[in-house]
MARLOLO-915119 format. One record per atom (N, C-alpha, C, O, CB): residue number from 0; atom name; x, y, z. Coordinates in steps of 0.1 Angstrom, whole numbers, m for minus. Glycine has a CB too. Example, Ala and Ser with C-alpha at 12.3 -4.5 7.8 and 13.67 -1.06 7.14 Angstrom:
% MARLOLO-915119
<node resi="0" name="N" u="132" v="m57" w="78"/>
<node resi="0" name="CA" u="123" v="m45" w="78"/>
<node resi="0" name="C" u="132" v="m33" w="78"/>
<node resi="0" name="O" u="142" v="m33" w="85"/>
<node resi="0" name="CB" u="113" v="m45" w="90"/>
<node resi="1" name="N" u="128" v="m22" w="71"/>
<node resi="1" name="CA" u="137" v="m11" w="71"/>
<node resi="1" name="C" u="129" v="0" w="79"/>
<node resi="1" name="O" u="134" v="11" w="80"/>
<node resi="1" name="CB" u="141" v="m6" w="57"/>
END
This chain:
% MARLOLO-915119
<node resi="0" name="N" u="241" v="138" w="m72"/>
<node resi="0" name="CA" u="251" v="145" w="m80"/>
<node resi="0" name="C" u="256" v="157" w="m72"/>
<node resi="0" name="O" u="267" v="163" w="m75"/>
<node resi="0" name="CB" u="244" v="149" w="m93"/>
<node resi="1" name="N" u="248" v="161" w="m63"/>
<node resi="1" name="CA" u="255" v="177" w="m53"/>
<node resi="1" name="C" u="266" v="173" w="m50"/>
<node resi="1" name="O" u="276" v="179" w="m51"/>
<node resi="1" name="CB" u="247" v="183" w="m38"/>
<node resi="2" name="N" u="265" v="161" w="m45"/>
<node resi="2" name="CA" u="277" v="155" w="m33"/>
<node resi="2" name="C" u="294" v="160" w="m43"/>
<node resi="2" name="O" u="302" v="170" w="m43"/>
<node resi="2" name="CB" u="275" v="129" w="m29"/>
<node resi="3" name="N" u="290" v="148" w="m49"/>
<node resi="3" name="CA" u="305" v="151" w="m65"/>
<node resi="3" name="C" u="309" v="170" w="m67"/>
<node resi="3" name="O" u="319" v="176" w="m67"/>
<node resi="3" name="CB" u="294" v="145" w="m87"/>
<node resi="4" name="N" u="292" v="172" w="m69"/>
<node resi="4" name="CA" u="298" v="188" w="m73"/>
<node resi="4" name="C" u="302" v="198" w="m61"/>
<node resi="4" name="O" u="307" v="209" w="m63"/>
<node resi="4" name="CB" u="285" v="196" w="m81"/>
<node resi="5" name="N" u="301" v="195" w="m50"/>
<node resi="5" name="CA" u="304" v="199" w="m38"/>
<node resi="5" name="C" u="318" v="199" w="m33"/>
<node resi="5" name="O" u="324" v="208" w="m27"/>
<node resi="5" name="CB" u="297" v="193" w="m31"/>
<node resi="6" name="N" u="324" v="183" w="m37"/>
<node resi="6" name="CA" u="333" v="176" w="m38"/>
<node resi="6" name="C" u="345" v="185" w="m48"/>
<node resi="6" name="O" u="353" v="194" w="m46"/>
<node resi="6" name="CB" u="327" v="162" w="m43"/>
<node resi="7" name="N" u="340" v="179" w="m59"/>
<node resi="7" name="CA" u="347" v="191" w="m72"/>
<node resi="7" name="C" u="350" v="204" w="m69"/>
<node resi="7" name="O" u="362" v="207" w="m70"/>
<node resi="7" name="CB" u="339" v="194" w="m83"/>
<node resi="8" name="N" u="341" v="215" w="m65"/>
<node resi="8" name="CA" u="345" v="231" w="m63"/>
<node resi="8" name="C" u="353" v="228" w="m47"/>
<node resi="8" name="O" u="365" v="233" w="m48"/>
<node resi="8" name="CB" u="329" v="244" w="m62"/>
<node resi="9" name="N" u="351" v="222" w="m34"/>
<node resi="9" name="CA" u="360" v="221" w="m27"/>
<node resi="9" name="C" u="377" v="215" w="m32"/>
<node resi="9" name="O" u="387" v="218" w="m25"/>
<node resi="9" name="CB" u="353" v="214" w="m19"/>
<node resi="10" name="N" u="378" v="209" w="m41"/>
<node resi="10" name="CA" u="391" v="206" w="m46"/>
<node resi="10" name="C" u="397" v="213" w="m55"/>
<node resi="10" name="O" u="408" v="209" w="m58"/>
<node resi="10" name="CB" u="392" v="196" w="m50"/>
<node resi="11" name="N" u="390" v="225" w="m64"/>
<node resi="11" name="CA" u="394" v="229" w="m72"/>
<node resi="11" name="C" u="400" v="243" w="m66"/>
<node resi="11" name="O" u="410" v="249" w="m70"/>
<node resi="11" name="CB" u="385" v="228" w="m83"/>
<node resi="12" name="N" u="393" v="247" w="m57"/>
<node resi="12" name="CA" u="393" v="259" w="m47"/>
<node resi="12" name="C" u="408" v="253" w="m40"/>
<node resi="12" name="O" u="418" v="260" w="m41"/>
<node resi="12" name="CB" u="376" v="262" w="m33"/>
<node resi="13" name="N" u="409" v="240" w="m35"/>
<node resi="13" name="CA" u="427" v="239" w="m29"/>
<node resi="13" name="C" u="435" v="240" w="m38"/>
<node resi="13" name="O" u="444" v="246" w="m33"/>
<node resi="13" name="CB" u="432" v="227" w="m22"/>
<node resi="14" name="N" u="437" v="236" w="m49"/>
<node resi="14" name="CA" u="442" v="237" w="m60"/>
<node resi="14" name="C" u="445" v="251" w="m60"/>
<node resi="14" name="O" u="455" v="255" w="m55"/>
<node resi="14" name="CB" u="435" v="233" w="m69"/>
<node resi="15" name="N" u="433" v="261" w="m67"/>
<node resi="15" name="CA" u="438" v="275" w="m69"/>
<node resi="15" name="C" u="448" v="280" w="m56"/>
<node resi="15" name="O" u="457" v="287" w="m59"/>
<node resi="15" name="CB" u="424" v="285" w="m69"/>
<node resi="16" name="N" u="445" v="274" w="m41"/>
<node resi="16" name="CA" u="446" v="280" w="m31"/>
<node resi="16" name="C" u="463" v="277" w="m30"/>
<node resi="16" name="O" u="472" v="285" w="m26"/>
<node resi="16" name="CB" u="435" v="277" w="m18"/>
<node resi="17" name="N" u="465" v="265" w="m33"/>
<node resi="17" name="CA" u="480" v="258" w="m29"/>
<node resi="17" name="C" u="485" v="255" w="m38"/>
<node resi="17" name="O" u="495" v="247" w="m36"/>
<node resi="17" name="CB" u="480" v="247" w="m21"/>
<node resi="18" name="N" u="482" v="258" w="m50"/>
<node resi="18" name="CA" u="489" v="251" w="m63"/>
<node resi="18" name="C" u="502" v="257" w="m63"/>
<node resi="18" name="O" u="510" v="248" w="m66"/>
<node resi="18" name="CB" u="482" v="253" w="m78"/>
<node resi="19" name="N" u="506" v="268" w="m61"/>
<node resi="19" name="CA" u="517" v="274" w="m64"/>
<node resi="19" name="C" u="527" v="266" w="m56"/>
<node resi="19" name="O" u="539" v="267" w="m59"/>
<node resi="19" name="CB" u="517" v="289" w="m63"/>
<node resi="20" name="N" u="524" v="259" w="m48"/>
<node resi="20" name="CA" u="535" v="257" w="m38"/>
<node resi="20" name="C" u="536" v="239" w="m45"/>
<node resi="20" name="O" u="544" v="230" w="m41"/>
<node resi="20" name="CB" u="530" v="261" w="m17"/>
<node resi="21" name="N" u="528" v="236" w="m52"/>
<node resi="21" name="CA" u="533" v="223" w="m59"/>
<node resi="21" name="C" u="542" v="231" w="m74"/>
<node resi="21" name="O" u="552" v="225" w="m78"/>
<node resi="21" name="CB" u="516" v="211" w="m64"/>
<node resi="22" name="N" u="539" v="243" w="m83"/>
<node resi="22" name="CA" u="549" v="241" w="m95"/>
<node resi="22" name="C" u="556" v="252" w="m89"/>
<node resi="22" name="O" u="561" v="259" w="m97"/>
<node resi="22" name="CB" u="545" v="241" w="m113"/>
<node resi="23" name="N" u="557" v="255" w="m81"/>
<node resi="23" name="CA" u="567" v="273" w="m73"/>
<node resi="23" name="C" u="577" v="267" w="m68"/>
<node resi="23" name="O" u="574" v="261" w="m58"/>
<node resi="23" name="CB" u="560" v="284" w="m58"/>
<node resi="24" name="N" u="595" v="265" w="m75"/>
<node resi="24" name="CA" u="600" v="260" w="m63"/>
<node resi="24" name="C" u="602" v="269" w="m54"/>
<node resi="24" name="O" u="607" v="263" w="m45"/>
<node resi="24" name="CB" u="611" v="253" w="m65"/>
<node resi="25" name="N" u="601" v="283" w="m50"/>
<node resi="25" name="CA" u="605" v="289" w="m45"/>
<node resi="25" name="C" u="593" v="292" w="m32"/>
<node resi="25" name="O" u="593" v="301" w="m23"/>
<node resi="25" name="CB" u="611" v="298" w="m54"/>
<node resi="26" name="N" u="584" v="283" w="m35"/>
<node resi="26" name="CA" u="570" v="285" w="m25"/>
<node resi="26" name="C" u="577" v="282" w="m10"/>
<node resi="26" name="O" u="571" v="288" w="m2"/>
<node resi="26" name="CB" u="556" v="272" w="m28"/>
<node resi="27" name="N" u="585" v="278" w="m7"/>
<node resi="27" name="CA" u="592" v="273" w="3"/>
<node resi="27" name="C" u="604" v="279" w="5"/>
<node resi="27" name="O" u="612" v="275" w="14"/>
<node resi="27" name="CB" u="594" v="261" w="1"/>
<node resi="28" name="N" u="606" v="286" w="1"/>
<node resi="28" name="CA" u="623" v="292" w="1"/>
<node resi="28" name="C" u="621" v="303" w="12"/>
<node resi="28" name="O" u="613" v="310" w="6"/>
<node resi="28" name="CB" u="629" v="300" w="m15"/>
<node resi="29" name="N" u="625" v="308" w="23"/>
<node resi="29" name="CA" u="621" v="320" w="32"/>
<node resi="29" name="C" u="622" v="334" w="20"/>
<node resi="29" name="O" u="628" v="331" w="10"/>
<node resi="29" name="CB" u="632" v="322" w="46"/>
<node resi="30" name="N" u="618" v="347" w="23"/>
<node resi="30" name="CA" u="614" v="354" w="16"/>
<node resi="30" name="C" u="629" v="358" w="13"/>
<node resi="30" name="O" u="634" v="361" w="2"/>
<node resi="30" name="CB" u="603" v="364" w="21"/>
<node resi="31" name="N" u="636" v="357" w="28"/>
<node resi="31" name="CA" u="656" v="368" w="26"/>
<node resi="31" name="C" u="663" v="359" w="10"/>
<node resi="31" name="O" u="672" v="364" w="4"/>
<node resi="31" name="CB" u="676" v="362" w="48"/>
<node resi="32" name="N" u="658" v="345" w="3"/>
<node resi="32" name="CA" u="663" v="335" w="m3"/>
<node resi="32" name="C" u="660" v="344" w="m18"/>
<node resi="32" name="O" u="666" v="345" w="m28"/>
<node resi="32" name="CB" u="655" v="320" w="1"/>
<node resi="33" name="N" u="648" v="349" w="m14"/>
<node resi="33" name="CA" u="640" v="351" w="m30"/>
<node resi="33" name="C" u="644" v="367" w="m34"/>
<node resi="33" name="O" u="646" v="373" w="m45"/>
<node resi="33" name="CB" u="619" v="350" w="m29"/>
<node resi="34" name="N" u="644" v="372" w="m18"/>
<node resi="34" name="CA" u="645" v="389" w="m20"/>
<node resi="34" name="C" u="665" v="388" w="m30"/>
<node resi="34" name="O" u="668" v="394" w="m41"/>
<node resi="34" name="CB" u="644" v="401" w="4"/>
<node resi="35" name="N" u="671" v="381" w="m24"/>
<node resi="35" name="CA" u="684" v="382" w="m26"/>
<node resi="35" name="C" u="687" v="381" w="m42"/>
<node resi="35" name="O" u="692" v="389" w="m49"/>
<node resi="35" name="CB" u="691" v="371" w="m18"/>
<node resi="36" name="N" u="680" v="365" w="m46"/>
<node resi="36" name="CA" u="679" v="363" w="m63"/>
<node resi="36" name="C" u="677" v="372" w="m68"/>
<node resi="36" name="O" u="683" v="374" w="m78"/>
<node resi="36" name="CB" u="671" v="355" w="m70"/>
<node resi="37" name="N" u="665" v="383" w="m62"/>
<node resi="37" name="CA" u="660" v="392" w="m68"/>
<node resi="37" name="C" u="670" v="407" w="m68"/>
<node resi="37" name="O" u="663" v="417" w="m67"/>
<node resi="37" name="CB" u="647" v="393" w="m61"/>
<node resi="38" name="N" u="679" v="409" w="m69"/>
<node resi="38" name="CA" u="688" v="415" w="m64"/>
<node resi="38" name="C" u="698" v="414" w="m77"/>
<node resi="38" name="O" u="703" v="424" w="m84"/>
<node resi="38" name="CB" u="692" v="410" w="m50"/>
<node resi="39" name="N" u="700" v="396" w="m79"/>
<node resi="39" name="CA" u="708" v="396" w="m95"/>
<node resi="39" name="C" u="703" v="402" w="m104"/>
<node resi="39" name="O" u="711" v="407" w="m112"/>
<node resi="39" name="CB" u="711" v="384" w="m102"/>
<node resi="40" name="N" u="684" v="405" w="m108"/>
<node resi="40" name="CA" u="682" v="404" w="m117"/>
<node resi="40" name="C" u="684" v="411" w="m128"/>
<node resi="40" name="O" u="683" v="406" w="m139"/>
<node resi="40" name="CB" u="675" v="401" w="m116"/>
<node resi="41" name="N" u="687" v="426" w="m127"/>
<node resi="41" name="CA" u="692" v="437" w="m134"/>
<node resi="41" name="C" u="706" v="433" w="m141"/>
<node resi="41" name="O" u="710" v="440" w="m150"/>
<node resi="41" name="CB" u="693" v="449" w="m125"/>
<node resi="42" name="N" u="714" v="421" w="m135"/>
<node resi="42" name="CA" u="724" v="418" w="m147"/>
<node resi="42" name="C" u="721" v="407" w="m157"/>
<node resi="42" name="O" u="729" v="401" w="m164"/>
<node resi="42" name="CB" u="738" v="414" w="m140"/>
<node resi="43" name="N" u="705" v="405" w="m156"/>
<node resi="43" name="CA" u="699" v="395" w="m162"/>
<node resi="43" name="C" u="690" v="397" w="m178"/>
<node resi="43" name="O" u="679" v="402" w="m177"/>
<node resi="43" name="CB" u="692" v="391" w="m151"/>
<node resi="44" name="N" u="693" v="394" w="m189"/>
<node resi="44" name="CA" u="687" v="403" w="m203"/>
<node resi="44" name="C" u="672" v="403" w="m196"/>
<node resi="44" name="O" u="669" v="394" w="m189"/>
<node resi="44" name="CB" u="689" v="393" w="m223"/>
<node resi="45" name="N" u="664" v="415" w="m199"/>
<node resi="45" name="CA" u="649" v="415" w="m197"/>
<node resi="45" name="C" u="638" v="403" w="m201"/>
<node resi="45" name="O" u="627" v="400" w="m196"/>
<node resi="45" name="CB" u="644" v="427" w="m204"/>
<node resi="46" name="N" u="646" v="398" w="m211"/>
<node resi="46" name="CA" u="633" v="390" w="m210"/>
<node resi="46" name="C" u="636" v="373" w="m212"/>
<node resi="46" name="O" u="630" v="364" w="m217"/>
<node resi="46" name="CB" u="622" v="397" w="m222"/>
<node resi="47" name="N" u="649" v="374" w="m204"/>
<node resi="47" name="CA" u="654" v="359" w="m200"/>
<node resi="47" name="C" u="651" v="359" w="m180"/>
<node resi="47" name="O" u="652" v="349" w="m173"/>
<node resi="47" name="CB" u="676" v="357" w="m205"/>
<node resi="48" name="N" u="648" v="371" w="m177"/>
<node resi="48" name="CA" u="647" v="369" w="m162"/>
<node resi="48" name="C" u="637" v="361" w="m151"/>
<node resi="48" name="O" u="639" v="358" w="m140"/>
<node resi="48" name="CB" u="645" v="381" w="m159"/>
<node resi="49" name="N" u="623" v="358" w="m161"/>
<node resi="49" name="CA" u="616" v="349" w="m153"/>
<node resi="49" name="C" u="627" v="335" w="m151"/>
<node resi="49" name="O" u="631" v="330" w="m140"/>
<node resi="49" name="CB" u="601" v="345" w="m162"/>
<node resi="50" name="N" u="630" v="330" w="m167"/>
<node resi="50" name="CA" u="634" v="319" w="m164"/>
<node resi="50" name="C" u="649" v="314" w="m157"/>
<node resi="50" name="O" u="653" v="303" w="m153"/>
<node resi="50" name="CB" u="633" v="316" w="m175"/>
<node resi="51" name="N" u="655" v="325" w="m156"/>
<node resi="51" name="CA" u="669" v="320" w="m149"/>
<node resi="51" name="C" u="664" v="324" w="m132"/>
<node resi="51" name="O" u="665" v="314" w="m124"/>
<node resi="51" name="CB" u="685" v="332" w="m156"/>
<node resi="52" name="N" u="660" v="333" w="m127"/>
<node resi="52" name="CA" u="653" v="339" w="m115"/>
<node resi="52" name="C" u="644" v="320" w="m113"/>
<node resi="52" name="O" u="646" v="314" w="m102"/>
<node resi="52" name="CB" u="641" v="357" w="m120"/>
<node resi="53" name="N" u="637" v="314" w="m120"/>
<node resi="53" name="CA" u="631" v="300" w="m118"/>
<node resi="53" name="C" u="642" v="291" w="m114"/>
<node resi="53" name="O" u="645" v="285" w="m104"/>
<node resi="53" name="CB" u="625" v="294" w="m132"/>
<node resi="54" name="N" u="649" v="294" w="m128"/>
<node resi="54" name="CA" u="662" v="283" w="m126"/>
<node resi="54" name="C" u="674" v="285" w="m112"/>
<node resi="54" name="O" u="684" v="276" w="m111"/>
<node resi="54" name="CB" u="671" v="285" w="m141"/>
<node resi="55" name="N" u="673" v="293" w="m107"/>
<node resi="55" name="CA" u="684" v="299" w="m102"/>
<node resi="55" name="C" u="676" v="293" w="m85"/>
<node resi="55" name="O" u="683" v="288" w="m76"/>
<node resi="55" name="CB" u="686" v="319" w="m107"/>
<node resi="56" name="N" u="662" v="296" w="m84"/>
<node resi="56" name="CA" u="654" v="291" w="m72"/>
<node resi="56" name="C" u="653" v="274" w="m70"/>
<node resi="56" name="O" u="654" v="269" w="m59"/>
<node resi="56" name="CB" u="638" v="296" w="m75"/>
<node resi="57" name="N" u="652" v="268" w="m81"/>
<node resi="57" name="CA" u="651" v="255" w="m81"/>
<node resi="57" name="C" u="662" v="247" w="m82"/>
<node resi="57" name="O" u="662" v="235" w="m85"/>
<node resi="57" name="CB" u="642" v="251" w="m89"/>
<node resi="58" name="N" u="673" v="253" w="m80"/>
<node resi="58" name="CA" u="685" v="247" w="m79"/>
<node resi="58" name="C" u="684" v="250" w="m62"/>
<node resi="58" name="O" u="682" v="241" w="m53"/>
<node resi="58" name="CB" u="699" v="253" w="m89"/>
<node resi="59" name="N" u="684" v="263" w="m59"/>
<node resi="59" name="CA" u="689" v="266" w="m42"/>
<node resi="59" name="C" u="678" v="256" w="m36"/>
<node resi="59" name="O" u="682" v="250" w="m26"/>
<node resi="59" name="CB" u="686" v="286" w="m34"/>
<node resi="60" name="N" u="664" v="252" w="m40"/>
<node resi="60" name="CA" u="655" v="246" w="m35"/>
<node resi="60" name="C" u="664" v="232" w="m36"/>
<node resi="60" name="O" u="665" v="226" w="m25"/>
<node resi="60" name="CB" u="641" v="249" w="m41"/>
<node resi="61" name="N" u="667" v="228" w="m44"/>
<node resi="61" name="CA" u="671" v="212" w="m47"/>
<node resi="61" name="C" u="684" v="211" w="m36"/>
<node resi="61" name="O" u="687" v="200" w="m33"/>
<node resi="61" name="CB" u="676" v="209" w="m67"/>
<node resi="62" name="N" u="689" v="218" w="m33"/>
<node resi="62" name="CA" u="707" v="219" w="m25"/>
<node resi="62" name="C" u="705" v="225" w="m12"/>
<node resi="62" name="O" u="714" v="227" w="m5"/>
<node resi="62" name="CB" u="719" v="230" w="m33"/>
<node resi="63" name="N" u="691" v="228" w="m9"/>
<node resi="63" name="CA" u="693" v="235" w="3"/>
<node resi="63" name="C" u="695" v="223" w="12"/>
<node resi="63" name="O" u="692" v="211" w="9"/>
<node resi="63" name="CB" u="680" v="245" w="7"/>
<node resi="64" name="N" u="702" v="226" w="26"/>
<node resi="64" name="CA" u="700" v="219" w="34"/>
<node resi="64" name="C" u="688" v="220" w="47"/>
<node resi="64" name="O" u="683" v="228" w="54"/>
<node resi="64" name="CB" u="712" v="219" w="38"/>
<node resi="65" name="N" u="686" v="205" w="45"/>
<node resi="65" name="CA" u="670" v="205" w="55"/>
<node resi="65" name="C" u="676" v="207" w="73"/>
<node resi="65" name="O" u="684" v="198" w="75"/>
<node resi="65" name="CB" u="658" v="185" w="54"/>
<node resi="66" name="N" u="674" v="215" w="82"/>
<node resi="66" name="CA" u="680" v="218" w="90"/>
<node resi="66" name="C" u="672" v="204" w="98"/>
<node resi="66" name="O" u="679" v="198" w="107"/>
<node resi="66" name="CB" u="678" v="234" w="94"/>
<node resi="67" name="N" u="657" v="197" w="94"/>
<node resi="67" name="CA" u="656" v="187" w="106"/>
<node resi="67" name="C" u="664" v="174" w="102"/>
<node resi="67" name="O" u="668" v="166" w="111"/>
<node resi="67" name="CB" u="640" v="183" w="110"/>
<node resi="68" name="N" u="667" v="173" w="88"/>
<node resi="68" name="CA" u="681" v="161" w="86"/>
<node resi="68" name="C" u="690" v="164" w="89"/>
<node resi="68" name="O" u="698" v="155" w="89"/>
<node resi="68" name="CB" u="686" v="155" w="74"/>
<node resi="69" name="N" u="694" v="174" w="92"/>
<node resi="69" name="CA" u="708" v="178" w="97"/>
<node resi="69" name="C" u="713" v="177" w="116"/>
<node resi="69" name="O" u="724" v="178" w="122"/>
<node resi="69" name="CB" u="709" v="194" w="91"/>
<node resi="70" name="N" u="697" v="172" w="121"/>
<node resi="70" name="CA" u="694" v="167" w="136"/>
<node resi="70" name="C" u="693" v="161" w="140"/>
<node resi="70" name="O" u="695" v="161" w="153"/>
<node resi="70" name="CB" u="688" v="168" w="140"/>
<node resi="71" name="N" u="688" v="147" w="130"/>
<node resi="71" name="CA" u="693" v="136" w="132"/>
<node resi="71" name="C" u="702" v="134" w="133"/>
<node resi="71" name="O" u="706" v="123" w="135"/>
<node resi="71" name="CB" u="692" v="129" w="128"/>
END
């Protein structure tokens, strides 16, 4: 039974460690991408800003262009 539970806290520990970058779209975005959105957000109502600042990342994430398809 160690093996499993050894097993288990080693996967739950990558999880905590890397999860964000599975529901973050912006885990990937360079920081100048995020600092900039961050820049609209004062014309944004206070407490609609998580979600459009989300929405606003996961579109640029979905449209960005991948510079190594663009090398082929």
């Amino acid at each position: 039974m160690g093996l499993f539970s050894d097993l288990d806290k080693k996967l739950a520990d990558n999880v905590y460690a890397h999860g964000s970058e599975l529901t973050d779209a912006s885990a990937d975005l360079p920081q100048k991408v995020r600092d900039t959105v961050d820049l609209l957000m004062p014309l944004i109502r206070p407490e609609a800003r998580e979600a459009v600042r989300s929405e606003i990342l996961g579109i640029i994430h979905e449209h960005l262009y991948d510079d190594n398809a663009l090398k082929a």
